[in-house]
C-alpha positions, 0 to 999 in steps of 0.5 A: 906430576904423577912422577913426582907424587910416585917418589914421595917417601920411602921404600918399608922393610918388611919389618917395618910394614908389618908393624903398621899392618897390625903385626907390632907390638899391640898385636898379642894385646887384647884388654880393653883399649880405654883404661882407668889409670889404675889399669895403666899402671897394671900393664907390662910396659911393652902394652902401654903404648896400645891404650888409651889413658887420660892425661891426669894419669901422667902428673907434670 
C-alpha cells in the first residue's frame, strides 16, 4: 500500500515547483489581496489572478 500511495502523481519541473512555492506570477504583487471592482479593473492583467474580487464584477 505505501508503494502505491509513493506513486500517485507526478514528478514537478523546477518550474513548476517554483510557482507553487510562491515564485509565480503573484510574486512582485504586493497591493491589497480583496478588491473593489473598480481596483480590479485598474490591475495589469498578469495581477488579476492574484485577487480576490466578487463576482457582480464579471457581468454574465
Amino acid at each position: 500500500m505505501k508503494k502505491t500511495i509513493l506513486n500517485l502523481g507526478k514528478c514537478l519541473s523546477k518550474a513548476e515547483q517554483r510557482t507553487i512555492n510562491g515564485g509565480g506570477s503573484c510574486s512582485g504583487y504586493n497591493g491589497p489581496i480583496i478588491v473593489t471592482c473598480a481596483q480590479y479593473e485598474e490591475l495589469p492583467p498578469q495581477y488579476k489572478g492574484c485577487v480576490l474580487v466578487h463576482s457582480d464584477c464579471f457581468p454574465q
